[in-house]
CHARMM-style PDB file with segment names, atoms N, HN, CA, C and O in Angstrom:
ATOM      1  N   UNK     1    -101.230 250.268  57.593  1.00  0.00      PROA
ATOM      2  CA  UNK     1    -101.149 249.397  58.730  1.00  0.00      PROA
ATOM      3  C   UNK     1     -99.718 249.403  59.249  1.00  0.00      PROA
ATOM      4  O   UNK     1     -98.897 249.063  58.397  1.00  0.00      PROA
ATOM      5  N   UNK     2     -99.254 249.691  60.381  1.00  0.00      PROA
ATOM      6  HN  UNK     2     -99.921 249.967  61.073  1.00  0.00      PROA
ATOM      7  CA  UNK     2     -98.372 249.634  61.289  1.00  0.00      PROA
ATOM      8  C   UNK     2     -98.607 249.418  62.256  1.00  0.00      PROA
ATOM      9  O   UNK     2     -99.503 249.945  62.915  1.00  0.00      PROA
ATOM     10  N   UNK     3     -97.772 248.484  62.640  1.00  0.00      PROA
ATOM     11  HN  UNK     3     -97.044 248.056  62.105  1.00  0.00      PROA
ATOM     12  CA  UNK     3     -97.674 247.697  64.139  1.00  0.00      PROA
ATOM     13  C   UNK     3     -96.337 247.467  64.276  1.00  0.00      PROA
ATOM     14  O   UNK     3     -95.506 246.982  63.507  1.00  0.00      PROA
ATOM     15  N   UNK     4     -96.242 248.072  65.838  1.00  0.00      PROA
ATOM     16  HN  UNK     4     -96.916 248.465  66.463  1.00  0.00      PROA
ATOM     17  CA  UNK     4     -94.701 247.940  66.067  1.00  0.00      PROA
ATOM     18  C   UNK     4     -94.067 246.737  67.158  1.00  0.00      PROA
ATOM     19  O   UNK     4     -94.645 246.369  68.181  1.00  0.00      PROA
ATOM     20  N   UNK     5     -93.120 246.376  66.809  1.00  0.00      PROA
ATOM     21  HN  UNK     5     -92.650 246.675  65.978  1.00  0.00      PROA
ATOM     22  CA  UNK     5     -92.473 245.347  68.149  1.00  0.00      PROA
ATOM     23  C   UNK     5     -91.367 246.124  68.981  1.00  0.00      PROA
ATOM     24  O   UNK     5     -90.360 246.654  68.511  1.00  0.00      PROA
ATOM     25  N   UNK     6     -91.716 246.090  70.172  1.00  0.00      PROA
ATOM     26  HN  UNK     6     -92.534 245.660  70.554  1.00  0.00      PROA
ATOM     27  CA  UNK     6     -90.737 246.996  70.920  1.00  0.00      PROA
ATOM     28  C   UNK     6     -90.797 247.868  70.458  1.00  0.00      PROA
ATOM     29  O   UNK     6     -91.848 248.267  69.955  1.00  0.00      PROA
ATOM     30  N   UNK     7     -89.087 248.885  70.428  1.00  0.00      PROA
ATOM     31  HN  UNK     7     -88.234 248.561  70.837  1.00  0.00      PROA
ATOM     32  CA  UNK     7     -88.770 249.922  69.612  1.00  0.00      PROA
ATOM     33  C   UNK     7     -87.785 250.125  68.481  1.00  0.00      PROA
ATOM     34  O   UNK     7     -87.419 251.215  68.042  1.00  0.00      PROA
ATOM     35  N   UNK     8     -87.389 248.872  68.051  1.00  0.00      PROA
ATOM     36  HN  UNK     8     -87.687 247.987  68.407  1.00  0.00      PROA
ATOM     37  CA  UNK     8     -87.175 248.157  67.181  1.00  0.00      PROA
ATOM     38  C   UNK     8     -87.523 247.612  65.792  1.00  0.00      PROA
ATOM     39  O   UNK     8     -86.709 247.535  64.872  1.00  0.00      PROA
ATOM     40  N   UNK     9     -89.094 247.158  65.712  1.00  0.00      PROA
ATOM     41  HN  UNK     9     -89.755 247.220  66.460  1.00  0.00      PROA
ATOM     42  CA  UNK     9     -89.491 246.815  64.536  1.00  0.00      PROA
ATOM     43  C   UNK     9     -90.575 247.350  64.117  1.00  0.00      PROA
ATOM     44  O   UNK     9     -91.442 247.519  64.974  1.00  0.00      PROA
ATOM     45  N   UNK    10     -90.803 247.671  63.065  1.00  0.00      PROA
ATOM     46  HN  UNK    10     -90.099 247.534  62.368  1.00  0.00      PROA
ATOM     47  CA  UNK    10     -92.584 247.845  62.167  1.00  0.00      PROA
ATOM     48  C   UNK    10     -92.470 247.097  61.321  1.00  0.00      PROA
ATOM     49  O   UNK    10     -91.636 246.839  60.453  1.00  0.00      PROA
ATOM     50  N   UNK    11     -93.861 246.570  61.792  1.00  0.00      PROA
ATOM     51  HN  UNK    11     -94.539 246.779  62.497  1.00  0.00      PROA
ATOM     52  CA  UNK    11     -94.659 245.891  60.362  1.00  0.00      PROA
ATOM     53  C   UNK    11     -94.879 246.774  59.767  1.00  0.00      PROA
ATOM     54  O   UNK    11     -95.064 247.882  60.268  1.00  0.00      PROA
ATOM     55  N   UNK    12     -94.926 246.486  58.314  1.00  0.00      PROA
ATOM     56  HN  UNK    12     -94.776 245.586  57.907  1.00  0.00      PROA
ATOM     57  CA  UNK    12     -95.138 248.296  57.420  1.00  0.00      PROA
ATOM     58  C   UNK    12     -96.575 247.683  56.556  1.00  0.00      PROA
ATOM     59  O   UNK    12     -97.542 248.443  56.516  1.00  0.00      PROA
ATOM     60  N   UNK    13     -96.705 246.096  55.771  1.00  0.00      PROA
ATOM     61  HN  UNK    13     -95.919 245.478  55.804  1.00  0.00      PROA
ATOM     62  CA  UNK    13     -97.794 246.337  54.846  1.00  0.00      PROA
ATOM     63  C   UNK    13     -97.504 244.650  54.815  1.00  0.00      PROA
ATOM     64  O   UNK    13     -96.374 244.288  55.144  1.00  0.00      PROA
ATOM     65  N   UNK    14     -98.476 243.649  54.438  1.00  0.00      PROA
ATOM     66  HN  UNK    14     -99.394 243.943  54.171  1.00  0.00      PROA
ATOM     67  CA  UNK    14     -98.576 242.333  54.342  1.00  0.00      PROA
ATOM     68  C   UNK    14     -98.083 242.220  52.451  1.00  0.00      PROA
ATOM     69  O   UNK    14     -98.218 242.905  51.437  1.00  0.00      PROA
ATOM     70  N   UNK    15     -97.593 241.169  52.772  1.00  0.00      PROA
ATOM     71  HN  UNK    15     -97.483 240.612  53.595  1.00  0.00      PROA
ATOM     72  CA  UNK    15     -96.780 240.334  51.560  1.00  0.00      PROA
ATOM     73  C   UNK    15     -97.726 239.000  51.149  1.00  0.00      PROA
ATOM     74  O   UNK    15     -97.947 238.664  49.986  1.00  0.00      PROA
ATOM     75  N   UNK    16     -98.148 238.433  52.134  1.00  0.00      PROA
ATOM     76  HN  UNK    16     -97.969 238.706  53.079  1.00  0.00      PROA
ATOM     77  CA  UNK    16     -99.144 237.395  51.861  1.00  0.00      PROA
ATOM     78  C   UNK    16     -99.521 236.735  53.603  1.00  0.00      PROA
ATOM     79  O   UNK    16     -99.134 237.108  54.710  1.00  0.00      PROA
ATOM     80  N   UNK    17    -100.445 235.613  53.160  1.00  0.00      PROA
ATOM     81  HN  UNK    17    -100.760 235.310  52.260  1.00  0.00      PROA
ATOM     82  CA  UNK    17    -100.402 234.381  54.034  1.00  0.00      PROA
ATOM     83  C   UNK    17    -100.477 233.287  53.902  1.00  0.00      PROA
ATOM     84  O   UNK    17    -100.564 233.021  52.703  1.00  0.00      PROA
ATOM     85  N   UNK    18    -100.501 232.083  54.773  1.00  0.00      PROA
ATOM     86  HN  UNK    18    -100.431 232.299  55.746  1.00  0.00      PROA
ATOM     87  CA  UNK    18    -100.580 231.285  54.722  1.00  0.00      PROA
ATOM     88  C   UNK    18    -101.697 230.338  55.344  1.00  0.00      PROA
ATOM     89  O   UNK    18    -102.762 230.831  55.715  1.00  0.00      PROA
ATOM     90  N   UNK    19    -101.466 229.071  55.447  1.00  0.00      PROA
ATOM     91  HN  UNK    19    -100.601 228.670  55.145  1.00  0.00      PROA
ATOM     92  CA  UNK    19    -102.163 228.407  57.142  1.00  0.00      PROA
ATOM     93  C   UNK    19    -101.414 228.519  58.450  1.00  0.00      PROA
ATOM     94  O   UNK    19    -101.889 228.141  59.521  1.00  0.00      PROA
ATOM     95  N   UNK    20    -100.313 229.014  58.316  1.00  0.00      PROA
ATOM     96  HN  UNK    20     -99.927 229.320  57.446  1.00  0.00      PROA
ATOM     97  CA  UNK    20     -99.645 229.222  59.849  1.00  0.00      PROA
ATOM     98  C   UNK    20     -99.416 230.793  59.943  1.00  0.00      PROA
ATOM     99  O   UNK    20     -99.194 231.148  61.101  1.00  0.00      PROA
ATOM    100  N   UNK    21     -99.415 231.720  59.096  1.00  0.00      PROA
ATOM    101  HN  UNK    21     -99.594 231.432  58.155  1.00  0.00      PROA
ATOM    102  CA  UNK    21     -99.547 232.732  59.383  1.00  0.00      PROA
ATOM    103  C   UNK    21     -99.338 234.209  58.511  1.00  0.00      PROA
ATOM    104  O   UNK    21    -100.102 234.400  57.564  1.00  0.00      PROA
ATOM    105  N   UNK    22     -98.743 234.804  58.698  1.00  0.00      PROA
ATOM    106  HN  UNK    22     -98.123 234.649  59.467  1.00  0.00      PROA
ATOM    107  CA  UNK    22     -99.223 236.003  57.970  1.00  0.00      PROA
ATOM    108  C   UNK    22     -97.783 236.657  57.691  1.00  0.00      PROA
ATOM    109  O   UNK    22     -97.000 236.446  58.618  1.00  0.00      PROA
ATOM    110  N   UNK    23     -97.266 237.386  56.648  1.00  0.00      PROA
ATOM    111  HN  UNK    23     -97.901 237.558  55.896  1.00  0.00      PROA
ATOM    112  CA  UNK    23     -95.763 237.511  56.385  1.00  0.00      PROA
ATOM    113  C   UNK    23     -95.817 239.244  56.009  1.00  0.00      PROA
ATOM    114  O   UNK    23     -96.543 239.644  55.099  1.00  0.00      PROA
ATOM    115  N   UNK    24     -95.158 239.972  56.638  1.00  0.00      PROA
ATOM    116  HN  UNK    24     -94.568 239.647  57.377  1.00  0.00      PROA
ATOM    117  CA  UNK    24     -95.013 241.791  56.485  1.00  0.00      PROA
ATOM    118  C   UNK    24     -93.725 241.619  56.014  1.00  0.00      PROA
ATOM    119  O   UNK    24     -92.894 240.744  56.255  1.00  0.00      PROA
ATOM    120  N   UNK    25     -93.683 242.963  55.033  1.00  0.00      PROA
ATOM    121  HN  UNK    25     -94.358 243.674  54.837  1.00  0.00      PROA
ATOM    122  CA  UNK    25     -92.671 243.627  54.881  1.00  0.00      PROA
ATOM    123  C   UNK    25     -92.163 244.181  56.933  1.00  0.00      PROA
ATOM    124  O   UNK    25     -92.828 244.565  57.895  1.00  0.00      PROA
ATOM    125  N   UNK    26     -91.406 244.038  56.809  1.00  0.00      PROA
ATOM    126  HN  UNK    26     -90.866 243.726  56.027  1.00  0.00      PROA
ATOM    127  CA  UNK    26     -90.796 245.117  58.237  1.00  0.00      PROA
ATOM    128  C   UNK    26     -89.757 245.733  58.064  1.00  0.00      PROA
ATOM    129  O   UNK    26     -89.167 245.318  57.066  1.00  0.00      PROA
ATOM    130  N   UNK    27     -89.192 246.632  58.632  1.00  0.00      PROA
ATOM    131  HN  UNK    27     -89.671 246.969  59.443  1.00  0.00      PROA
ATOM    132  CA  UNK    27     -88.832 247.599  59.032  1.00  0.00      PROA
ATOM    133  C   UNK    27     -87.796 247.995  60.477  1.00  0.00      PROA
ATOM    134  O   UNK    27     -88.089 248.439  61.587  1.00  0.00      PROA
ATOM    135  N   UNK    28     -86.685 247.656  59.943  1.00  0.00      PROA
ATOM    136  HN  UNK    28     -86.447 247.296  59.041  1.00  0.00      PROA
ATOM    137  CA  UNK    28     -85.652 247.722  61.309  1.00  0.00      PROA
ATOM    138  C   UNK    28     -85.689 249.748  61.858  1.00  0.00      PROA
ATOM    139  O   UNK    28     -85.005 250.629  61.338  1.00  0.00      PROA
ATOM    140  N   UNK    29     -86.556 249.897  62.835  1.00  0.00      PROA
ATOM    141  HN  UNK    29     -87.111 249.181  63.257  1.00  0.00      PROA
ATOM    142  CA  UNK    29     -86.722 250.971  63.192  1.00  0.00      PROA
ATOM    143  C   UNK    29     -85.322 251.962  63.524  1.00  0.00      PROA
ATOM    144  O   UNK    29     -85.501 253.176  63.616  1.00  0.00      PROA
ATOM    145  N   UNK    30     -84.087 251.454  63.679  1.00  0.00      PROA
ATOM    146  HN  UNK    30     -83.941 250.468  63.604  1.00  0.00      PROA
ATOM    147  CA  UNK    30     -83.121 251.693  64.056  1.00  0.00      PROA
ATOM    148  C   UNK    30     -81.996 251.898  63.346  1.00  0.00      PROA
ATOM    149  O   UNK    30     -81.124 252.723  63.620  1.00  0.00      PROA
ATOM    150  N   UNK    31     -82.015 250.917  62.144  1.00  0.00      PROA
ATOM    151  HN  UNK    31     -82.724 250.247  61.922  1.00  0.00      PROA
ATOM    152  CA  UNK    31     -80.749 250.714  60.458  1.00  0.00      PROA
ATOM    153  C   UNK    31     -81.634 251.076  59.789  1.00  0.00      PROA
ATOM    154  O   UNK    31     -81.151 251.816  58.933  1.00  0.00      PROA
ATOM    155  N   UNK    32     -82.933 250.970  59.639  1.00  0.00      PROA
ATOM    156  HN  UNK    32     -83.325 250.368  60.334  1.00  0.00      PROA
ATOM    157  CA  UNK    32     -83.636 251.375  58.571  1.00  0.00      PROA
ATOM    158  C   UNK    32     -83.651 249.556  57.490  1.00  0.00      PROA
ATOM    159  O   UNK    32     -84.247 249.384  56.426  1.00  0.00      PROA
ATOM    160  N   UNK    33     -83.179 248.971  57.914  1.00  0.00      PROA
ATOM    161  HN  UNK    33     -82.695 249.111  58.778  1.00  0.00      PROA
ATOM    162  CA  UNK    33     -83.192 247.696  56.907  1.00  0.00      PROA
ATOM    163  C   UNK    33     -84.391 247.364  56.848  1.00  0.00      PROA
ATOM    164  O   UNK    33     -85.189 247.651  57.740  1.00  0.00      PROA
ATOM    165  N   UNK    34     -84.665 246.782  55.909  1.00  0.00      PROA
ATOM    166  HN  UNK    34     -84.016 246.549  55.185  1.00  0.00      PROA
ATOM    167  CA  UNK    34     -86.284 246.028  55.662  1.00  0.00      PROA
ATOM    168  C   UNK    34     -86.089 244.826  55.070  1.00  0.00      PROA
ATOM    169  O   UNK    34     -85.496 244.664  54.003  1.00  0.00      PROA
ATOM    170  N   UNK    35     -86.786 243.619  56.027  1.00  0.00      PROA
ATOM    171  HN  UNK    35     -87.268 243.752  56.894  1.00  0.00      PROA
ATOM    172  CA  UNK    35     -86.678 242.366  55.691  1.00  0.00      PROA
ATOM    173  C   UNK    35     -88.504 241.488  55.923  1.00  0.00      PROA
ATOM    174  O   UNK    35     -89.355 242.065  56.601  1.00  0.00      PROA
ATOM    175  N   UNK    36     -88.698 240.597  55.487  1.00  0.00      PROA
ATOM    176  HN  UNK    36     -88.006 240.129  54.937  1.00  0.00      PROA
ATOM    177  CA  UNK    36     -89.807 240.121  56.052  1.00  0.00      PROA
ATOM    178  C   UNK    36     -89.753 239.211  57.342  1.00  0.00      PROA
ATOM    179  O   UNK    36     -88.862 238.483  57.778  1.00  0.00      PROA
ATOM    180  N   UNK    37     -91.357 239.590  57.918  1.00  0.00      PROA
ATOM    181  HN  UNK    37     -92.081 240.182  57.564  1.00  0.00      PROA
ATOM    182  CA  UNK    37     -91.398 239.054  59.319  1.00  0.00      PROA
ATOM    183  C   UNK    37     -92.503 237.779  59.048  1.00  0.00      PROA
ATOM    184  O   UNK    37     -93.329 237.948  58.150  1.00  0.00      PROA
ATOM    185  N   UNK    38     -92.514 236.871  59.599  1.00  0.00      PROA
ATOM    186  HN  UNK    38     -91.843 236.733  60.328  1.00  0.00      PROA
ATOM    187  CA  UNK    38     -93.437 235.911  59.648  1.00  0.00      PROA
ATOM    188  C   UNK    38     -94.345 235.971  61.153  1.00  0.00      PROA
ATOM    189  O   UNK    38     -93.652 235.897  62.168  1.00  0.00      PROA
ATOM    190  N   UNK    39     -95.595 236.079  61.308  1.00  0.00      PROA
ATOM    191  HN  UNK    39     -96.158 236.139  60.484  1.00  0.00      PROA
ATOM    192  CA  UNK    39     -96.105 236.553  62.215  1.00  0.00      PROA
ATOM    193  C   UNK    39     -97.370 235.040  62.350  1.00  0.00      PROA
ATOM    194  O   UNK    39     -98.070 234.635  61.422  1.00  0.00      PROA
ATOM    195  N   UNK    40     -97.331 234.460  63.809  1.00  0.00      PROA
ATOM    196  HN  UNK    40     -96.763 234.789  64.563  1.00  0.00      PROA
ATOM    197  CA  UNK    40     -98.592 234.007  63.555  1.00  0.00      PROA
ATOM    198  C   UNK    40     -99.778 234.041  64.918  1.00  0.00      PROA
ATOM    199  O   UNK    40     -99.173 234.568  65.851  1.00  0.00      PROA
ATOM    200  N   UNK    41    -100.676 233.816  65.199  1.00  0.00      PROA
ATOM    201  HN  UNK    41    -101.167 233.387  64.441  1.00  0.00      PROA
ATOM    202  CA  UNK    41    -101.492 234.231  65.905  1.00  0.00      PROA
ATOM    203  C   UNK    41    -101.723 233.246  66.700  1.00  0.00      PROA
ATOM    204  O   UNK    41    -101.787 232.065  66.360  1.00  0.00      PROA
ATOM    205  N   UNK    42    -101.946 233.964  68.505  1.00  0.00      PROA
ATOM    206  HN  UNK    42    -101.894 234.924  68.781  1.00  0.00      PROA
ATOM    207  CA  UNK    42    -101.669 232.538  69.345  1.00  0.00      PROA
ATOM    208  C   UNK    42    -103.151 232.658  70.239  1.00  0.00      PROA
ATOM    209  O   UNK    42    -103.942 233.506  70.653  1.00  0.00      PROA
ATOM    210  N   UNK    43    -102.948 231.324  70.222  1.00  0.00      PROA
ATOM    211  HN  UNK    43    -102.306 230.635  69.886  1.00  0.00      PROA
ATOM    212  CA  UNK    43    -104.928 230.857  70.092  1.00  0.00      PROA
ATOM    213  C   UNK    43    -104.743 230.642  71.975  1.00  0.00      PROA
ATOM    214  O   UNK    43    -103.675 230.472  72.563  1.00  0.00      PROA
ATOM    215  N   UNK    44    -105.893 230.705  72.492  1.00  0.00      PROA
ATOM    216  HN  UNK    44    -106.760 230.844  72.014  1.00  0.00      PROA
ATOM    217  CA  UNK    44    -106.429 230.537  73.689  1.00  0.00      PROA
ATOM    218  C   UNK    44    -105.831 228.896  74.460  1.00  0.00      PROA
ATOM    219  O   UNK    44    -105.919 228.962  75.686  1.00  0.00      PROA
ATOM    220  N   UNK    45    -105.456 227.975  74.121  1.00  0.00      PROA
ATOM    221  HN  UNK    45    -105.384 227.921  73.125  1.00  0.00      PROA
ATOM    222  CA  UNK    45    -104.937 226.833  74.053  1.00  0.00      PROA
ATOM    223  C   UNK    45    -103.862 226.926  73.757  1.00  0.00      PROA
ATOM    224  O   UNK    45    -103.483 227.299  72.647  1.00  0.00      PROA
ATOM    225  N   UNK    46    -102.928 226.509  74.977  1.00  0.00      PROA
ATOM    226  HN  UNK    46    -103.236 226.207  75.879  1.00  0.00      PROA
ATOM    227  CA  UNK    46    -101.110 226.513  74.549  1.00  0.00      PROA
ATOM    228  C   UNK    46    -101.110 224.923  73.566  1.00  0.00      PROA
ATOM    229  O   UNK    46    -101.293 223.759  73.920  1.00  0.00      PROA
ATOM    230  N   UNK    47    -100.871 225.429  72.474  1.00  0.00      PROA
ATOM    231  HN  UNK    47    -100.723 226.375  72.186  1.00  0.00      PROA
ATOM    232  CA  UNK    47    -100.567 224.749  71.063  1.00  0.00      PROA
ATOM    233  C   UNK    47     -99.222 224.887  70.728  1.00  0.00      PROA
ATOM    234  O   UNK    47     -98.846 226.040  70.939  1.00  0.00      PROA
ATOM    235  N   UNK    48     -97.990 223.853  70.104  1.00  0.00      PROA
ATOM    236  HN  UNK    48     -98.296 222.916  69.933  1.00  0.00      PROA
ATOM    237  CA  UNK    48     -96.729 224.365  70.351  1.00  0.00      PROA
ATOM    238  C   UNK    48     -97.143 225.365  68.341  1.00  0.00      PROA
ATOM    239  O   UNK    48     -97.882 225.206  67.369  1.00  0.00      PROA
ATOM    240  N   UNK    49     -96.282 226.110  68.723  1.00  0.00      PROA
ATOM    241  HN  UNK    49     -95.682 226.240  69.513  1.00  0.00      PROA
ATOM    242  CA  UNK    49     -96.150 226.770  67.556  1.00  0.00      PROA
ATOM    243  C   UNK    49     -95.312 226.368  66.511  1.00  0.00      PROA
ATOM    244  O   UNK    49     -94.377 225.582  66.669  1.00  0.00      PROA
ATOM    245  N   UNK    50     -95.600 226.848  65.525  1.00  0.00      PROA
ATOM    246  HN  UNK    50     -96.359 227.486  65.397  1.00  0.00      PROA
ATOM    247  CA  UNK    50     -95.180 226.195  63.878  1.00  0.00      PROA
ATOM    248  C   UNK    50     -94.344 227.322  64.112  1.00  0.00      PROA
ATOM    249  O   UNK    50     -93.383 226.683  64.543  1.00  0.00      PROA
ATOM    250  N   UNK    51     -94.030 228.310  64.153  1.00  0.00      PROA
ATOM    251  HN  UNK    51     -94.810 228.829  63.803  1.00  0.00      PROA
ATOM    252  CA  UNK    51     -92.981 229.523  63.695  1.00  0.00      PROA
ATOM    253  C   UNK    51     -91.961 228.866  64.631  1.00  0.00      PROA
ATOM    254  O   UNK    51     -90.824 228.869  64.159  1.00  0.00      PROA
ATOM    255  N   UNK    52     -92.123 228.118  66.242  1.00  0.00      PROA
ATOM    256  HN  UNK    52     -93.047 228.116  66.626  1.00  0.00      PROA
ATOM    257  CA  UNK    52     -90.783 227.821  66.905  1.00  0.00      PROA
ATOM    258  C   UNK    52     -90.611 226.914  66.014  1.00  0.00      PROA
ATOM    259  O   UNK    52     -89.886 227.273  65.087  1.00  0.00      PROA
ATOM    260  N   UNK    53     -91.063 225.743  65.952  1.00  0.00      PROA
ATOM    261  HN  UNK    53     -91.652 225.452  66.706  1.00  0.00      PROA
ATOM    262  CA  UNK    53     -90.662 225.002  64.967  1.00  0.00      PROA
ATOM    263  C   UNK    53     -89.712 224.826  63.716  1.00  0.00      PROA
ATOM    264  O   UNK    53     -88.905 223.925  63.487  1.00  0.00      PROA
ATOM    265  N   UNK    54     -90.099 226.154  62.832  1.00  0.00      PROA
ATOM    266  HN  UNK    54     -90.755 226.886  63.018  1.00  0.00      PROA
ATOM    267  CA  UNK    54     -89.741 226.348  61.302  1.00  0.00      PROA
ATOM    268  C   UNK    54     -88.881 227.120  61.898  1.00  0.00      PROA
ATOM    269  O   UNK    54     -88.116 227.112  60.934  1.00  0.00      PROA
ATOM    270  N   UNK    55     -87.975 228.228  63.160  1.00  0.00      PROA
ATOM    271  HN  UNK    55     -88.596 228.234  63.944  1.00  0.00      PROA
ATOM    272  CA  UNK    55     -87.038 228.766  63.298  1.00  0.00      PROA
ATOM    273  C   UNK    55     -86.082 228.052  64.113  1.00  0.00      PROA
ATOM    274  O   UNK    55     -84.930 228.488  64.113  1.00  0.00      PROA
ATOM    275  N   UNK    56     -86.424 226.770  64.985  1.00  0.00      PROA
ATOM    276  HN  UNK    56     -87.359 226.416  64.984  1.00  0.00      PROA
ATOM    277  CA  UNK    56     -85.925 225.562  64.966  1.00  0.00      PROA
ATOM    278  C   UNK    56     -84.959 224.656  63.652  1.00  0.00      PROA
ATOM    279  O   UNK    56     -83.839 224.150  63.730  1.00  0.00      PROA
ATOM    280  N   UNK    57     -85.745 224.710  62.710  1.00  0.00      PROA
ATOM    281  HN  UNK    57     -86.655 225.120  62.647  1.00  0.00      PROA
ATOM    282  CA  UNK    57     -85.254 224.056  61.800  1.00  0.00      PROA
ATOM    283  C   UNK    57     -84.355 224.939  60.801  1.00  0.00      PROA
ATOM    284  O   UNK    57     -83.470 224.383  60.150  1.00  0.00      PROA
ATOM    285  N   UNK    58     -84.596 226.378  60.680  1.00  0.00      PROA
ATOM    286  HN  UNK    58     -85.314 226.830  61.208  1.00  0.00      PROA
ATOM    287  CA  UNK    58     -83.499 227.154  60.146  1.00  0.00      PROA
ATOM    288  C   UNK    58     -82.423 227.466  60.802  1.00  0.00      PROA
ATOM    289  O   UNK    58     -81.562 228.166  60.271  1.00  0.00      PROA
ATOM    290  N   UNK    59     -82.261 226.866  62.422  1.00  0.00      PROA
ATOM    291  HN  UNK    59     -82.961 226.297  62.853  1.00  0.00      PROA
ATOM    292  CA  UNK    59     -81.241 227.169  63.137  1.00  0.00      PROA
ATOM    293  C   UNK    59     -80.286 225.864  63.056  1.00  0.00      PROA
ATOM    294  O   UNK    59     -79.179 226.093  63.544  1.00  0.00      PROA
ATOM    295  N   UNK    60     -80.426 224.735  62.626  1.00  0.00      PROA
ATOM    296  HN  UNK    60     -81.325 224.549  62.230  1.00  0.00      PROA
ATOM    297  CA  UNK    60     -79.972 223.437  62.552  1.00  0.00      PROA
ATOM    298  C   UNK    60     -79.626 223.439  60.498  1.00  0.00      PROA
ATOM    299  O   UNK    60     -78.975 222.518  60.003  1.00  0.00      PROA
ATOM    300  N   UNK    61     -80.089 224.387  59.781  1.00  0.00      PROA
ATOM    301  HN  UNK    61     -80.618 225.135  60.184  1.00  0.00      PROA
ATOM    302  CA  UNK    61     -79.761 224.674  58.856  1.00  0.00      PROA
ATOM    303  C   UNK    61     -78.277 225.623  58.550  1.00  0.00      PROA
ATOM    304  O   UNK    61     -77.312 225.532  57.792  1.00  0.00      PROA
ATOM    305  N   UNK    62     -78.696 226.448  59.499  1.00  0.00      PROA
ATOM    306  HN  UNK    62     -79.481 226.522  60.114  1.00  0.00      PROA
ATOM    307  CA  UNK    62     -77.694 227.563  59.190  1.00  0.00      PROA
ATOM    308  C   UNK    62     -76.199 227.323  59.051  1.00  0.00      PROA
ATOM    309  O   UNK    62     -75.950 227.217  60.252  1.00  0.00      PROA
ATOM    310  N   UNK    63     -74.917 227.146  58.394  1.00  0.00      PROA
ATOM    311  HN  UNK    63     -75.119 227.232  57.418  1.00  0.00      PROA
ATOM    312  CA  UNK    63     -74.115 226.921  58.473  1.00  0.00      PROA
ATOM    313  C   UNK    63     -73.734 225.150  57.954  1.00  0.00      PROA
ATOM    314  O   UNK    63     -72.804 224.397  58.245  1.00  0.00      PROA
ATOM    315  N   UNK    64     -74.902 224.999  57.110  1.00  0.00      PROA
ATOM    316  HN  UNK    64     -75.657 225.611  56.874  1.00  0.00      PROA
ATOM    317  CA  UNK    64     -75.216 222.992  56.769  1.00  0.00      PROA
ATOM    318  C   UNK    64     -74.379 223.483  55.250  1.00  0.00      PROA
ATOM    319  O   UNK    64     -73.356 222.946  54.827  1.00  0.00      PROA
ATOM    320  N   UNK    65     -75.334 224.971  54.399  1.00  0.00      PROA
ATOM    321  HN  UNK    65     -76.165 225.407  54.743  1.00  0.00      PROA
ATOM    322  CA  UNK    65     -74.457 224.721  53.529  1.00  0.00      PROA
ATOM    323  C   UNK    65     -75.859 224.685  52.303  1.00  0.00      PROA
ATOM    324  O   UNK    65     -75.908 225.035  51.124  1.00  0.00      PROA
ATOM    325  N   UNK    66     -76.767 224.163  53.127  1.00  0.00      PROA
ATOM    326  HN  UNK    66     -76.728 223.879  54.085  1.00  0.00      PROA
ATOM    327  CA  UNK    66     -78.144 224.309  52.618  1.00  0.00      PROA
ATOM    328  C   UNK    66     -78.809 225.556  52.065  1.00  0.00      PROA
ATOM    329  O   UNK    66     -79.101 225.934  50.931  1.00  0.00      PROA
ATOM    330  N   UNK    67     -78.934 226.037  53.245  1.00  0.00      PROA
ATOM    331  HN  UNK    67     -78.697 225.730  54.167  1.00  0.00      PROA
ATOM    332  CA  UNK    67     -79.436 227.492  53.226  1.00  0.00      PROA
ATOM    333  C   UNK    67     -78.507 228.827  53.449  1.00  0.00      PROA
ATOM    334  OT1 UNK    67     -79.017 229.946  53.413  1.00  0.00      PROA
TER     335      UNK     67
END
């Protein structure tokens, strides 16, 4: 399974899931780095999303000292 974002990323193979969504190994198409992606699926109904959310809250983290 590969799926790409832009020309930039591959999903290469799933790591697990959850209830909000689904987590790949990926693949920086460009450095070659591989980190995981959190991916989740957007429903027919604008619903605010849990991934803005949870990357919301790692951005108010970053530099706390926390994480």
């Amino acid at each position: 399974m590969s799926k790409f974002f832009g020309d930039k990323f591959e999903l290469e193979s799933s790591i697990g899931s959850g209830s909000f969504g689904q987590i790949y190994f990926t693949r920086n198409t460009k450095t070659g780095e591989v980190l995981a992606s959190k991916v989740e699926k957007v429903g027919k109904r604008r619903v605010k999303s849990q991934l803005r959310r949870e990357a919301k809250i790692y951005r108010m983290l970053t530099g706390s000292g926390i994480i």
